[in-house]
Each structure stands twice: as C-alpha cells, then as structure tokens.
N, C-alpha and C positions, 0 to 999 in steps of 0.2 A: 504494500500500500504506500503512495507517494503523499507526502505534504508536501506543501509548497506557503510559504508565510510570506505576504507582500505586503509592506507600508503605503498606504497613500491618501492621502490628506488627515492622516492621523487618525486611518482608521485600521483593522486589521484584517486581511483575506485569509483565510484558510481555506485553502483545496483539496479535498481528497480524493482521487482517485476512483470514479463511480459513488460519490456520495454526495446529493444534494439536498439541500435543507428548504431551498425556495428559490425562484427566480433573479441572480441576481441581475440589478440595472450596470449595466458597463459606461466608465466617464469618458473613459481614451483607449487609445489602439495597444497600450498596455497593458491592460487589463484581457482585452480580448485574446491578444498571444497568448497570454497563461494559459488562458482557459481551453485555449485551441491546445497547448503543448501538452494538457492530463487529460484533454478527452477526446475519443473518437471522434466525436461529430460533438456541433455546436448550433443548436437552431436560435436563431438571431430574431427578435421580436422587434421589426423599425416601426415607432409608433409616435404621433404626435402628442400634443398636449391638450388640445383643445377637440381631438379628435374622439367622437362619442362611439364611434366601433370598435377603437383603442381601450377605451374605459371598461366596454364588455368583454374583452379577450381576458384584461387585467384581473379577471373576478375568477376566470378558471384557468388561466396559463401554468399556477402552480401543479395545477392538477397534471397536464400538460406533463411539466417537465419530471410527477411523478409514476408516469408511465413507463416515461422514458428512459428512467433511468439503468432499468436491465439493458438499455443497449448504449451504454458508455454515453450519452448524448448528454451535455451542459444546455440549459435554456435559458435562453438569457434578454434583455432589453435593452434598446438603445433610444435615445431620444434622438428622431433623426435631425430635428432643427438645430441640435447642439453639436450633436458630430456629424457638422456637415459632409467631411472630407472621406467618411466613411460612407455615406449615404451616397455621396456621390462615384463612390469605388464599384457598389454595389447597385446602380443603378436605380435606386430609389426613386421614385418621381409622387408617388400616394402611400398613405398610410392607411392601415396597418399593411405590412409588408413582413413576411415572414421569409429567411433566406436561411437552406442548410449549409453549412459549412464541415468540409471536411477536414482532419489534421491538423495540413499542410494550408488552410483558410481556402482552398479554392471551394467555389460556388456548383453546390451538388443540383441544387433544387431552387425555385422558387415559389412560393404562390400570394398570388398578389389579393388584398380581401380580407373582412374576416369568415373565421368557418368554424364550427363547431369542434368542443373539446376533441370528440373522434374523431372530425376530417384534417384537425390539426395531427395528432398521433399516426392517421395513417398516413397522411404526407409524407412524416417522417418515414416511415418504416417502409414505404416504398419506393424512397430514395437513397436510401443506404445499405 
C-alpha cells in the first residue's frame, strides 16, 4: 500500500493506494499528477459554479466515486473557470463535463452532460 503526504496551502493530502474517502476538488495540475501517479484511472468532474446540473451531480458523485473504487479509479473535481489552463487542455467548452483519464493523464473517455449515478459508473467501466 502507497502513501503519499503533500503540503499545500496548509492543508494535508493523504493518498492511499485504492482508498477513497470522498470526492476530492483539485486546485492545480499538482495535485492532479499525484492522483494520476497512485491511480489507474482518474475520472475528472469539470463543473461550474453557478451551474444547476453541476449542483445535482455534487449530491451523488461521492456515491460515484464509491463504486468505483474496486477499479483503482480517483474521482475527482475541478472548477473549470479557475483552472482554466486545464479546461482548456481538455477541451472543455460546457459544464458539467466529465473526462477519464488514464495513468499517464491521456484522455480515455469523454461525456459531455449530466447523467445519472449509473450512466456515470458505466461510462467508467466501459472505458477502461
């Protein structure tokens, strides 16, 4: 089992190796490496602020990323108007926008929308 303990903004990460406790929000592109280096796959939540189909995914994403976690997968969110540079890596254009990432960060999957707790889980699992 891997740990991995990162500082930042004075707060602390721990990562374990297929063990998630909840959704985390990612600030920068450091944060997302980590998470890309302890897990198979990384499904990436790009969601607005203001955005009210965003608000409803937020209610069961954790559920979401507890499915998923028998298949090494981190679930994670991003605010796509804060990290634009990411948003625009990943070709973002509407929220919510859900992108798999595999590894090595290349772009397995997309789907663009929201969709329910299970058409989110099988997105996953039928892209990986």
């Amino acid at each position: 089992i891997n740990f991995e303990i990162m500082f930042h903004n004075d707060i602390i990460y721990s990562i374990k190796k297929g063990s998630y406790m909840s959704v985390q929000e990612i600030n920068d592109v450091n944060e997302l490496d980590l998470l890309l280096k302890n897990n198979d796959y990384v499904l990436v939540d790009f969601y607005g602020q203001a955005c009210q189909p965003c608000k409803i995914v937020a209610t069961y994403i954790d559920d979401v990323a507890s499915e998923l976690k028998s298949e090494n997968v981190a679930v994670i969110k991003i605010d796509a108007g804060k990290l634009v540079d990411l948003s625009v890596k990943f070709g973002i254009r509407s929220v919510p926008t859900f992108v798999l990432l595999d590894k090595d960060g290349e772009d397995l999957a997309t789907k663009i929308g929201m969709g329910s707790k299970e058409q989110l889980v099988e997105f996953v699992k039928n892209n990986i």
